[in-house]
C-alpha positions in Angstrom: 121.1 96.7 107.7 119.4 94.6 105.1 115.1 94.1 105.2 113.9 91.1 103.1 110.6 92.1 101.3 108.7 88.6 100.5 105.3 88.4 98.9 102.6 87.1 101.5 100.9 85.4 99.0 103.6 83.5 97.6 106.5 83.8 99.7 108.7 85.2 96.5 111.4 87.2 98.1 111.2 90.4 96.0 113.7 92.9 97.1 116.7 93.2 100.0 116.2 96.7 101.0 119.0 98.7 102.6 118.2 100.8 105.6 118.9 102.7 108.6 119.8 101.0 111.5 117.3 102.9 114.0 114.6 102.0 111.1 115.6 98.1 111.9 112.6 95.9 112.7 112.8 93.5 115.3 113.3 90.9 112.7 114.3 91.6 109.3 111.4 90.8 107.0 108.4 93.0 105.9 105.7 91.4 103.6 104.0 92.8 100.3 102.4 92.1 97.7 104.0 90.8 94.1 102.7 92.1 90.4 101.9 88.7 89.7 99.7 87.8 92.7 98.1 91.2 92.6 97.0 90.6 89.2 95.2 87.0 90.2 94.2 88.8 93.4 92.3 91.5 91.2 91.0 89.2 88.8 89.4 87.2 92.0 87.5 89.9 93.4 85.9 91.1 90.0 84.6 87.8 89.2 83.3 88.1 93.1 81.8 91.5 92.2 80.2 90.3 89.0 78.9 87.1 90.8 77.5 89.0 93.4 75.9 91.1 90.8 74.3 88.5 89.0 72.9 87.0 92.1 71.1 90.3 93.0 69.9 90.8 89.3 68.3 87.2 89.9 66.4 88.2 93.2 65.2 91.2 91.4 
């Protein structure tokens, strides 16, 4: 049996995966993450972290 891997982020399908039947999901799809949206991903929480940082250096 076939499982589609899509990106939840961007819906990019990004690999048909061949597997056992008794492994078979109710439907065939299973979600990840791609290189691409990881990377904005990452880049989205550090400036979040160096914002927040900031912020408390201000209260100080």
């Amino acid at each position: 049996m076939k499982l589609i891997v899509k990106c939840a982020w961007c819906g990019k399908i990004m690999e048909i995966k061949e597997i056992e039947e008794d492994e078979a999901p109710a439907l065939p799809i299973t979600h990840s993450i791609c290189k691409c949206c990881l990377r904005g991903l990452r880049k989205q929480t550090q400036e979040i972290i160096n914002n927040n940082k900031q912020n408390n250096n201000k209260r100080r």
